[in-house]
N, C-alpha and C positions, 0 to 999 in steps of 0.2 A: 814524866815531863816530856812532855814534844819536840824534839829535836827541828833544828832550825831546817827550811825546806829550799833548795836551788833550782827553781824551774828555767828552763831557757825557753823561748817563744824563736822559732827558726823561718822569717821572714816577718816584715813589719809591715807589710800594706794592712787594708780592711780586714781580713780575719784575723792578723795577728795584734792590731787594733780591738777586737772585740775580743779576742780572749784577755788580752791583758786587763782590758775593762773588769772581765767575770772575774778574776783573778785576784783585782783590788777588793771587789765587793765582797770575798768571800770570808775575810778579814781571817786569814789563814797565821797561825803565828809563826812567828820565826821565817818569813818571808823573804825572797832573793828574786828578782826576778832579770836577766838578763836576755836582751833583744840583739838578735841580728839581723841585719837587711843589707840587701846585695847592692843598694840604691843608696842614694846619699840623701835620701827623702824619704820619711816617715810616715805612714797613713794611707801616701795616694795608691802604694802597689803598682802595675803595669797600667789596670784599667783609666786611672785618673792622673796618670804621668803623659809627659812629652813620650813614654814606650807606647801609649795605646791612642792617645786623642792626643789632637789640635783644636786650635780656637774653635772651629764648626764644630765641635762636635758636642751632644747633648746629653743630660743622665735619664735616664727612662722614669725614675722616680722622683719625686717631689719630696721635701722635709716633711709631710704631712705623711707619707708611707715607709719612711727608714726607721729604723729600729732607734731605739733614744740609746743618745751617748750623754755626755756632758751637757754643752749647749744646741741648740737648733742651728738649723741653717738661717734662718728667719733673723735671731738673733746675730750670728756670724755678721750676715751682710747689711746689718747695722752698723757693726763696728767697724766696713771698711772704709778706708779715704777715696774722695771721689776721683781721683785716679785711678787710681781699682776699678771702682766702680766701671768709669769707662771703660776700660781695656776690657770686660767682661759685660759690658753691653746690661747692663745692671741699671733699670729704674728704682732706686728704694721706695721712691714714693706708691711706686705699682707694686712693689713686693710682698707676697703672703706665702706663706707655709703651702699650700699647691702648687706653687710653681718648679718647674723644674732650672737648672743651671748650668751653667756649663761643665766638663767633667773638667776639667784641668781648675775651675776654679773650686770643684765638688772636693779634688785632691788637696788643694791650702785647705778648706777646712775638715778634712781626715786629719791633717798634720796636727792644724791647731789641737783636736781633740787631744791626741796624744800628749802634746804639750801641755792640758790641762790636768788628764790624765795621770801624765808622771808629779803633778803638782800634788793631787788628790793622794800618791802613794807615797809620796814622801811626809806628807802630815801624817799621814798612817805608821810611818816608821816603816816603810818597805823600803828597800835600797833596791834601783834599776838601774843595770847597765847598760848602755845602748851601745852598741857594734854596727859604726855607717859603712859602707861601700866594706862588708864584709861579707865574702862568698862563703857557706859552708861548703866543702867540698867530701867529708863525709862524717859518718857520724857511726860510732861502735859502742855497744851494751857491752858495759863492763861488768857483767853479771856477779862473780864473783866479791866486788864490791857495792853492787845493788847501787849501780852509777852508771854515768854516761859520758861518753869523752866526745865532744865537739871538736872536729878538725878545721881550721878555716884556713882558706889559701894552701900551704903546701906546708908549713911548719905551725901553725897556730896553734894551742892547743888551749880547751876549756873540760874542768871537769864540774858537771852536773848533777842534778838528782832525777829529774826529769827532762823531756823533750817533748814539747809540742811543736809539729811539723806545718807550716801556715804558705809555704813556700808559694803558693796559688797559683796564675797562670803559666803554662808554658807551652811553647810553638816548636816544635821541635823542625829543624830543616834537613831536608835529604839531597832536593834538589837544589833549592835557592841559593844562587850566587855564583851556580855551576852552568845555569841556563839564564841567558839574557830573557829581562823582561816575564819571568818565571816566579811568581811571588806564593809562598804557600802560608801565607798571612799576610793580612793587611797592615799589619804594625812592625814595626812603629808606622805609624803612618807617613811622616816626615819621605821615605823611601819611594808613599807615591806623587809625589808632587813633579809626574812629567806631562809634559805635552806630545799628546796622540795625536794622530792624523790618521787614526780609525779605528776600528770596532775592538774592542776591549771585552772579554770574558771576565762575568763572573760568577764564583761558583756557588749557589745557596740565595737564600733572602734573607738571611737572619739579619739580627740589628751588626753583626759584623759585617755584613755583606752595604749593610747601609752607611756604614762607616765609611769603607774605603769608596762608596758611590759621590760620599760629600765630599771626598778630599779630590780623587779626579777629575768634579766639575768645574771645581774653582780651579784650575788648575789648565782647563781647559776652554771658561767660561764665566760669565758671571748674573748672579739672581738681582733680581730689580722689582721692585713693588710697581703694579700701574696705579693708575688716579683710582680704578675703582677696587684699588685694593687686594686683588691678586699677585701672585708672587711668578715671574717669567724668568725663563733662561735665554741669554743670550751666547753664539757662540762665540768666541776670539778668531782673529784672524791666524789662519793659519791651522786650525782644529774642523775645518769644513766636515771633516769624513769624522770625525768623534764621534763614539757612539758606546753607550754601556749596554749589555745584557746580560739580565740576571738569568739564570739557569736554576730551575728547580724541579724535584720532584713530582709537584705535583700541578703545577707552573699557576702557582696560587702565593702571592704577597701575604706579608704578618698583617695581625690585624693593628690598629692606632691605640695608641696610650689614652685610657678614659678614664674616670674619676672613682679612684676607691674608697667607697662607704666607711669601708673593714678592714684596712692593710692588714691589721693581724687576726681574722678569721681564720687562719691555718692553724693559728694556737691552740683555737678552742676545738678545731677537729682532729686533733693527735687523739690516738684511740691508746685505752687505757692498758695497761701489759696483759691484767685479768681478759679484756674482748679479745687483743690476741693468742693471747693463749688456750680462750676458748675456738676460737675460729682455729687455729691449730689440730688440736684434738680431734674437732669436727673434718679435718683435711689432712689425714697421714701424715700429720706434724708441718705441713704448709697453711701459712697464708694467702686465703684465693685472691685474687685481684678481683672475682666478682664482688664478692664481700666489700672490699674496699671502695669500689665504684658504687654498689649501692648504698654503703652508709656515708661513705664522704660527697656523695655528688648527690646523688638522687633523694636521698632523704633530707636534701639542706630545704628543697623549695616545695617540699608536703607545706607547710604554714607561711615561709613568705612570699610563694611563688606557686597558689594552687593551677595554676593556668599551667602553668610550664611542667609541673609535675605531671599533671593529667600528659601532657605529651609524653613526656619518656618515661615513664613509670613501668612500662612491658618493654621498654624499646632492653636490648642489650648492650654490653660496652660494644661491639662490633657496629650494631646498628644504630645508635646514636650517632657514631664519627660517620659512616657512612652518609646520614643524613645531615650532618653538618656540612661535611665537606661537598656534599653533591649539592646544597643550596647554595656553596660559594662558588662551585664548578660551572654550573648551569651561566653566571654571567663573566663578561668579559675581567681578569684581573684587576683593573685598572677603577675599572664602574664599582665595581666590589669596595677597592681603597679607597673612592673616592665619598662612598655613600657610608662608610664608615666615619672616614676623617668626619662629616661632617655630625653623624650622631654622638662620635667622641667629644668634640666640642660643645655639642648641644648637654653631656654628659658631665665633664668640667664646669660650665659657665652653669649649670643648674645644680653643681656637686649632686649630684645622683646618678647611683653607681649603677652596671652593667651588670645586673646579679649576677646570670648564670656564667656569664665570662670571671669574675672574680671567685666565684665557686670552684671553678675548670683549675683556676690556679692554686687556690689551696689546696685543690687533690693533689695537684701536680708536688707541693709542697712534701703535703701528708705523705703521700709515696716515700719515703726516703727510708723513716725510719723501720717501716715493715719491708722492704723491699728484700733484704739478706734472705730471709725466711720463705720468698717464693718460692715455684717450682721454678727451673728452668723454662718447661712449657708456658708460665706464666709471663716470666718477665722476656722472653721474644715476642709476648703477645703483645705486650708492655711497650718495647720498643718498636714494633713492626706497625702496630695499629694506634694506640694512643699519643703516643710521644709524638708523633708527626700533627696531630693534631694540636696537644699543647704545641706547640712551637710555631705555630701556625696565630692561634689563638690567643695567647697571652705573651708573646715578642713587645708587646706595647711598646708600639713604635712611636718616640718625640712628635707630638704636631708640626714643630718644626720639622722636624727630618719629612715626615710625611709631604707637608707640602713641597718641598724641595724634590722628591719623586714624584710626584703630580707636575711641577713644572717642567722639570724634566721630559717626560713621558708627553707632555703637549709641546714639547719643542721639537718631540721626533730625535728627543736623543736616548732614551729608555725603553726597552723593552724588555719581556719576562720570556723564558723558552721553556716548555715543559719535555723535561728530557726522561721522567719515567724512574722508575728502582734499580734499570741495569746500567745506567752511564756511567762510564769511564775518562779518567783525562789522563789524557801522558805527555809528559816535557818533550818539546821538541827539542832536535837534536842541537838545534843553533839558537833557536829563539823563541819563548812564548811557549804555546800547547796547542794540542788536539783533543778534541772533543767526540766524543764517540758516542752518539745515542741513538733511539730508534724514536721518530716524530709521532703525532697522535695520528698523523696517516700510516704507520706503520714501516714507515722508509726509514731505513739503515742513514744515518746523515757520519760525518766528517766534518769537522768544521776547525780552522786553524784560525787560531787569536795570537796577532802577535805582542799583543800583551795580555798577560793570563793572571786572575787574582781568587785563590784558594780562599772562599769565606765560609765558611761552612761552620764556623764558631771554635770556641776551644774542645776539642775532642776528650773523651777521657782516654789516656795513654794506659800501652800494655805494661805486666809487670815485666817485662825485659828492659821497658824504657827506665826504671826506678833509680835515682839519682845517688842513692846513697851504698855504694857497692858492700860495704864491710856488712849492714844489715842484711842484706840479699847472701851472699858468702860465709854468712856465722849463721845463716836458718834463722833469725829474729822476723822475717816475713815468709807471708806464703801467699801465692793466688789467691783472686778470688773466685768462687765456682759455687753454682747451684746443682742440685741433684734434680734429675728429670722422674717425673712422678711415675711419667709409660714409657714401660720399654718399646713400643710402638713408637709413641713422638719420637723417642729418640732416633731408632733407625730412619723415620721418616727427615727428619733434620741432617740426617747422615747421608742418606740418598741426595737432600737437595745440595750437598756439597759442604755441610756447617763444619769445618775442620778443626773447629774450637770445642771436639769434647775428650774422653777418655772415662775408660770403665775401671773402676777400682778393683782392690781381690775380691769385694764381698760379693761384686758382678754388677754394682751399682752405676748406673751411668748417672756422670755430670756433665755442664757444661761449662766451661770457664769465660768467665767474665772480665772485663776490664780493671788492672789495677789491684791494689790489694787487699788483703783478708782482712777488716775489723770487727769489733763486735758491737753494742749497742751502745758502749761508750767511747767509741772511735778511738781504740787502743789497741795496738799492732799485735796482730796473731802469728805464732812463730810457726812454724814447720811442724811443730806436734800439735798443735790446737790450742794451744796454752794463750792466753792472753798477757801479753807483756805489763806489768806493772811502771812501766819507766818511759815508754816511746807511745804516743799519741798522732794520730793523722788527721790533719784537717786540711790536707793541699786537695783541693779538690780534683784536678783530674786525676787524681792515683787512689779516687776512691767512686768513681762512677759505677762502677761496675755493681755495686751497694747501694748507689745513691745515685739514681736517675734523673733528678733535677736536683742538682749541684752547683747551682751558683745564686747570686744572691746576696744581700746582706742581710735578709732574714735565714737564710742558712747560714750563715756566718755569726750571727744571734744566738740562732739555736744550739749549733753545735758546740759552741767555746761554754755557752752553759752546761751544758752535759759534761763536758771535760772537766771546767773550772770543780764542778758536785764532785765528778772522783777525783779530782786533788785533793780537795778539801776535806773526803772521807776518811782519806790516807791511802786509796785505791794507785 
């Protein structure tokens, strides 16, 4: 007989939402399920709280591309009062399952689900406890009795059977608070709501970079529709010298949110363990990333996309992005965003999708679960040359947001700097930062912002950063690290300064990665290689280093089912 089972879920935004979801469905006997959140709110997590947005700000995804919970969002904003409604700028009458929402109104209905959620596990006979405004502060494998002690606060104590880790975003600060006007995150947002009287740094383009651009402006200004329908900025008085710049790598804008045919295409291209383990065998016990870019990208548009295939069919992953990014290079930033914005629309209003951008993203997806099993050599290839282009390419940026940067950018308060792969920022000593790069003419610049704002997205954090000390201190985790295929790469990585490797006794060089060790069912590997039966990770930046595109609520989907299946094995 089965003995009754105590999972605890260790933060309750969106992924500990979706696991709880897999959790209910797996109709597991003898069921416990206990939630903690550090929040007095259930569902929204940081992204869709007062911690990450304000009213401006938007969800990149429509009900028609999020993974099914309970009810739709479609359905939700039926049921709310037109109070509501207003305060969230909500037509019902215009309302369909494509449209996107606001994040803080996305967060009420994360909660509701859960609400419904625990409705559905209580007919079930599942007892949850929910723990609000409850910090875990650490958490110890009581090995010996094949359990888990939850510490909350400084005396709390829970004993469990399992632990799944859902904690999700975090911004760690080093400088902020120590340097005026020094922000190394946008969020809460609330923090940016001042009035500049000049040129403002920012770091990155990503949709966090866009975030803290929509809360500056209001802040400093305000958008107005003309007669013909155009969206203008105008400045306030007092804001004359306001000025945002975005600083980027490649000094190239994300591309605009368009209409997905396929939100879950990425499902049907998870490669089966049999194709990896033959591509394995075929590669010194690695999986290539060539392999992966040819059967998840290039072989999607042989039959729906013989035009396109004929183009990259010989191209390589290096020469593909090259050719991407030099066609976006060749025109001005701005002409680029703006010839976009408008095919995105034309995209949405004809719902037909952008194939081979929707493709790009489901690699970007697919990437995850084979990524452990790269070489080294691969995944700096990984990081170095592709990732810059998904991030580029599938950022799908709000329409709204977009236009809001197009008016910007025509009012002469937006501009983009291409600062290149070696810039640097450092806190000044009193106020803001300096910026350190080299221009596309080649000149060494300096440039002081006395208000400076770190957007560069959420990082995946080193295993030093790891929240939960007594695991790190009993060996229940370890790094995470790939082995480099050539001892060649390696020294040559070594030469350009990569300080993140080491050679084991067998003479094996690795290189270590971000965050920590799991295996294919995101369950914590201790210090001998052993895979924890009892502690589970799904915080995403303590698992980047594994999982290259890690956020998401289609990752947040996928993974809590792969966890909820080994609960449910007995795993």
């Amino acid at each position: 007989m089965q003995q009754d089972i105590h999972v605890a879920i260790i933060g309750g935004g969106p992924s500990g939402l979706f696991m709880y979801k897999r959790l209910i469905e797996k109709n597991i006997a003898g069921l416990k399920i206990s939630i903690f959140e550090s929040r007095k709110q259930l569902g929204a997590g940081m992204p869709y709280s007062y911690e990450g947005a304000t009213a401006e700000h938007l969800t990149n995804v429509s009900d028609h591309e999020i993974p099914a919970l309970v009810t739709t969002i479609e359905e939700y904003v039926q049921s709310l009062s037109e109070a509501t409604l207003r305060t969230y700028g909500i037509d019902v009458d215009d309302f369909n399952r494509y449209k996107v929402v606001p994040r803080l109104l996305f967060g009420r209905y994360l909660s509701e689900q859960f609400r419904l959620l625990k409705r559905q596990a209580d007919a079930k006979g599942i007892e949850t406890q929910v723990y609000l405004a409850s910090q875990v502060s650490d958490i110890i494998d009581l090995k010996s009795q094949s359990q888990v002690k939850i510490i909350v606060g400084s005396t709390e104590t829970h004993i469990v059977d399992k632990v799944i880790i859902c904690t999700g975003h975090k911004w760690p600060t080093r400088h902020e608070g120590n340097v005026e006007h020094y922000f190394e995150s946008p969020y809460p947002p609330s923090k940016l709501a001042l009035k500049t009287d000049h040129a403002v740094g920012i770091r990155g383009a990503s949709l966090t970079a866009i975030d803290a651009i929509r809360t500056l402006a209001r802040h400093n200004g305000s958008f107005d529709y003309l007669e013909t329908g155009e969206l203008s900025y105008q400045i306030d008085p007092g804001s004359e010298h306001f000025k945002l710049r975005m600083h980027t790598r490649s000094g190239l804008l994300p591309a605009i949110r368009f209409h997905q045919e396929e939100p879950f295409l990425a499902n049907n291209l998870l490669i089966t363990e049999e194709e990896l383990l033959l591509n394995r065998m075929e590669n010194e016990g690695f999986v290539s990333l060539d392999f992966l870019f040819e059967r998840n990208f290039k072989a999607q548009f042989k039959e729906k996309d013989p035009d396109f295939y004929a183009m990259v069919e010989k191209l390589s992953l290096e020469d593909f992005v090259e050719v991407v990014l030099s066609l976006r290079e060749q025109k001005d930033a701005f002409e680029v965003f703006r010839q976009e914005h408008v095919q995105a629309l034309k995209s949405i209003k004809r719902r037909e999708s952008i194939y081979w951008k929707e493709v790009l993203s489901a690699l970007s997806f697919t990437l995850n679960y084979p990524a452990k099993y790269m070489s080294a050599e691969d995944m700096i290839r990984l990081k170095k040359v592709l990732m810059p282009l998904i991030s580029i390419v599938i950022a799908f940026v709000p329409q709204g947001s977009g236009r809001e940067l197009l008016a910007l950018y025509d009012a002469g308060r937006l501009e983009v700097v291409n600062v290149g792969n070696e810039s640097r920022v450092e806190p000044a000593s009193d106020r803001g930062a300096d910026y350190f790069y080299t221009d596309e003419q080649g000149i060494e610049r300096k440039v002081h912002y006395k208000t400076f704002v770190d957007c560069v997205g959420q990082r995946p954090l080193d295993f030093a950063d790891f929240p939960f000390k007594s695991l790190v201190d009993n060996g229940n985790i370890s790094p995470a690290y790939l082995r480099f295929r050539s001892v060649e790469h390696a020294k040559e990585e070594l030469l350009a300064g990569n300080d993140h490797m080491f050679v084991a006794p067998d003479g094996a060089i690795f290189l270590q990665v971000p965050g920590v060790k799991i295996d294919d069912s995101f369950q914590l590997v201790d210090q001998s290689g052993r895979s924890s039966q009892r502690l589970f990770m799904m915080a995403v930046p303590y698992i980047g280093g594994y999982n290259p595109d890690y956020s998401g609520l289609d990752f947040c989907a996928a993974t809590s089912e792969i966890i909820a299946g080994r609960i449910a094995e007995g795993g």
